[in-house]
C-alpha positions in Angstrom: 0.0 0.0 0.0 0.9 3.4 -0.2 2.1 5.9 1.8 0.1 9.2 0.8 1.3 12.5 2.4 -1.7 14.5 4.2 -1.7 16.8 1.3 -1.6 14.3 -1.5 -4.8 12.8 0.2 -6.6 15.8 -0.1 -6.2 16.1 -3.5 -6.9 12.9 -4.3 -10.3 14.1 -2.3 -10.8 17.1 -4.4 -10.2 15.2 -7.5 -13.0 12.7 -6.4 -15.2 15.6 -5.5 -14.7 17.3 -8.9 -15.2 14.3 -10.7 -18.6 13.3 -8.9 -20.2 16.5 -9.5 -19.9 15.6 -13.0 -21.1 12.2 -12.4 -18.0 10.1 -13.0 -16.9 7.9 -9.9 -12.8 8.3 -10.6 -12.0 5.2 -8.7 -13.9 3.5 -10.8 -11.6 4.7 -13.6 -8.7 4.0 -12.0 -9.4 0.5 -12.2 -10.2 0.2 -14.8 -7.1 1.4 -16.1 -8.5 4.8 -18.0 -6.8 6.8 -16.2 -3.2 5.4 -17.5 -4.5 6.6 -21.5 -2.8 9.6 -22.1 -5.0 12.9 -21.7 -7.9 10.4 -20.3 -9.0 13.7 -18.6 -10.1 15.6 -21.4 -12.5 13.9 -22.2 -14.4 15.5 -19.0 -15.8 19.4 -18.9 -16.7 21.2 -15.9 -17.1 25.0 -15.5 -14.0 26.7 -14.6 -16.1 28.6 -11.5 -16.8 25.3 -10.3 -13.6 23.5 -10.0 -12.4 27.0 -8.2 -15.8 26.5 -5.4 -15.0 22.8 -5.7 -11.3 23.4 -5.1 -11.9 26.5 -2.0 -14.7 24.1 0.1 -12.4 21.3 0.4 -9.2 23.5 1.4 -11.6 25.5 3.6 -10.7 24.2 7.0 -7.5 22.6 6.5 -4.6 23.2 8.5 -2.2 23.9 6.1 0.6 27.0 5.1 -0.3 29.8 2.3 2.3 27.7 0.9 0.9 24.2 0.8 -2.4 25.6 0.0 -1.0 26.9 -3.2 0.6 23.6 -4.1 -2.0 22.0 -4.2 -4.5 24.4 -6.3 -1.1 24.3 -8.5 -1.0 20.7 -8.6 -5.0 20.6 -9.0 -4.6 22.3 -11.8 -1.7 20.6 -13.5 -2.6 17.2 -12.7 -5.8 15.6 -14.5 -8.7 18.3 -13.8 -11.2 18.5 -16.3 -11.1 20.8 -19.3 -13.1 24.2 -18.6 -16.6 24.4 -20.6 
């Protein structure tokens, strides 16, 4: 098993959460292995306003630097987020 850092466990979370709100259970594609096509990810829209509320709830709360906060919306972001519609 893994070890996942704090942080890399809440955006796992917010990956999840973004993913559900547009209906699509990302565990699900993880084992199934679409996750390991390349660019898998844009085949997915969500509003750009959303992934930001989506993104600012599940930070909200956490105890976690100015610093970490941004890595994370930078990660977010550079990882596999949905395209913007």
């Amino acid at each position: 098993m893994l070890n996942y850092s704090k942080e890399e466990k809440l955006l796992i979370d917010i990956y999840r959460a973004v993913y559900w709100e547009i209906g699509v259970n990302i565990d699900e594609l993880i084992e199934s292995g679409e996750t390991k096509k390349e660019g898998w990810f844009l085949n997915y829209c969500l509003s750009a306003l959303r992934q930001k509320e989506i993104l600012e709830d599940m930070l909200k709360g956490q105890k976690l630097t100015k610093l970490k906060r941004q890595v994370i919306r930078n990660s977010y972001y550079l990882g596999c987020s949905p395209k913007s519609c």
